[in-house]
Structures are given as structure tokens and as C-alpha cells.
C-alpha positions in Angstrom: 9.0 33.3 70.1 8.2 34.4 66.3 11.5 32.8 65.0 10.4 29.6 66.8 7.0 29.7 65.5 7.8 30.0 62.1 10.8 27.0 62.4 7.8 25.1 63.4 5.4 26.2 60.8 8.3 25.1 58.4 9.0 21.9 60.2 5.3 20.8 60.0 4.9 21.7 56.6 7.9 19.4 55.2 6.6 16.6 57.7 3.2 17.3 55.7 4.7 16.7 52.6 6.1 13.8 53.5 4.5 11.1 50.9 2.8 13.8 48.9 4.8 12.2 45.9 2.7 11.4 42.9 3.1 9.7 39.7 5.3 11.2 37.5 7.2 12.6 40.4 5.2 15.6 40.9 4.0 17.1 44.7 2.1 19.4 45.3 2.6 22.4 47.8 0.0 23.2 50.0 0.3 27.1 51.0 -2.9 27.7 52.7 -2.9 29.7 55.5 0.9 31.1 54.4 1.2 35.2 55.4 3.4 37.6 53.8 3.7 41.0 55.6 6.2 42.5 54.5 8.8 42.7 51.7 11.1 39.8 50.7 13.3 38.3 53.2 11.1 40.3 56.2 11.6 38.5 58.9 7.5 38.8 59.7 7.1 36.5 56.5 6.3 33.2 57.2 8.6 30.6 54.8 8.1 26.6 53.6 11.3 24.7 52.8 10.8 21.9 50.8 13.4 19.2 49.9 13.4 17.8 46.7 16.9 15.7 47.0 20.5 15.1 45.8 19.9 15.6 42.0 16.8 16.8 41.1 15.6 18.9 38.9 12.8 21.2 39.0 11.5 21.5 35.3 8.2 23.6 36.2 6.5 25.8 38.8 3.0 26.0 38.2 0.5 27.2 40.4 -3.3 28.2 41.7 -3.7 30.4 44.6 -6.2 32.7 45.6 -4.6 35.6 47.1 -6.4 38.4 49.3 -4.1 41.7 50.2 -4.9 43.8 53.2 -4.8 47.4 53.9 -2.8 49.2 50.7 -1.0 46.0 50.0 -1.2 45.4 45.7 -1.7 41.2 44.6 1.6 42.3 42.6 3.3 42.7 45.2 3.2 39.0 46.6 6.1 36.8 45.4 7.1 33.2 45.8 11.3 32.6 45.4 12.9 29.2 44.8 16.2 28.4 46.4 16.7 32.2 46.7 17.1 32.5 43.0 14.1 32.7 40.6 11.2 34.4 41.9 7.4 34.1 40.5 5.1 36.7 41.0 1.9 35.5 40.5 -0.3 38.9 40.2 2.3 40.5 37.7 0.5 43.6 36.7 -2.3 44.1 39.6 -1.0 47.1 41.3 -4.7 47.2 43.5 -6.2 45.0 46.4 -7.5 41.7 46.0 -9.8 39.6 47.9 -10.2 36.1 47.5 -8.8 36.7 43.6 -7.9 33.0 41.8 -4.4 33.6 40.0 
């Protein structure tokens, strides 16, 4: 049931991006609502996969996200990974709790 839920969430959200092309070939990712609960590659961690095409090239990652932790969870501790390669860690550094904190 979990496994089919998050195939779905990751369904919907590539249907979602569908047309979120902009000038100069950018998107934009929409992670709301995205929970991590565990550490990388937990099953419990919900995914997007996004298709950028035969040939592209991603030349930058940027980001803003506001990011709350829960329980003894640390914003550090929250990472997003690209094609299972390069990671970004968005809260390098802040080994506490976070609520509602704009990185």
C-alpha cells in the first residue's frame, strides 16, 4: 500500500510538471508537502522523479524551501540527491530543530 502510494505521489508530481517549462528552459520543482523520515534511500521517504530528456544538461540547482524537523531530527540532516549522484544539503551546518526555517 505504501510503495503504491508513493508510485503515485511520483506519478502525479511528473504529470504536474508537465508544461512547467519556462523561458530559458528552466522549471521549477514544487516539493511542498514532500516528507523525509528517515535516512537516505529509507523506504518511508517519499521521492519525485523528474525527466529532463535525452541530452540535457542540468547547469544549476538552486533552491528555497522552508524546512520544519520533528522530534530530534537536525535541518542538516535533510538532503535532496540528483540522479543518485550529487546530493545538496540545504541546512549544512544546523545540527538543531527547525520550524518553518527559509533556507
Amino acid at each position: 500500500e505504501r510503495t503504491k502510494m508513493k508510485k503515485t505521489i511520483a506519478l502525479a508530481a511528473v504529470a504536474a510538471l508537465a508544461g512547467t517549462a519556462v523561458a530559458g528552459n528552466s522549471i521549477t520543482i514544487d516539493v511542498s508537502g514532500v516528507n523525509s523520515w528517515g535516512f537516505q534511500g529509507d523506504a518511508q521517504n517519499e521521492f519525485i522523479d523528474v525527466f529532463v530528456g535525452a541530452g540535457a544538461s542540468i547547469t544549476n540547482i538552486a533552491w528555497d524551501v522552508n524546512l520544519t524537523t520533528l522530534g530530534i531530527s537536525w535541518a542538516d540532516e535533510n538532503t535532496m540527491t540528483f540522479n543518485g549522484a550529487e546530493s545538496v544539503n540545504v541546512a549544512l551546518g544546523d545540527a538543531f530543530t527547525v520550524s518553518n526555517a527559509n533556507y
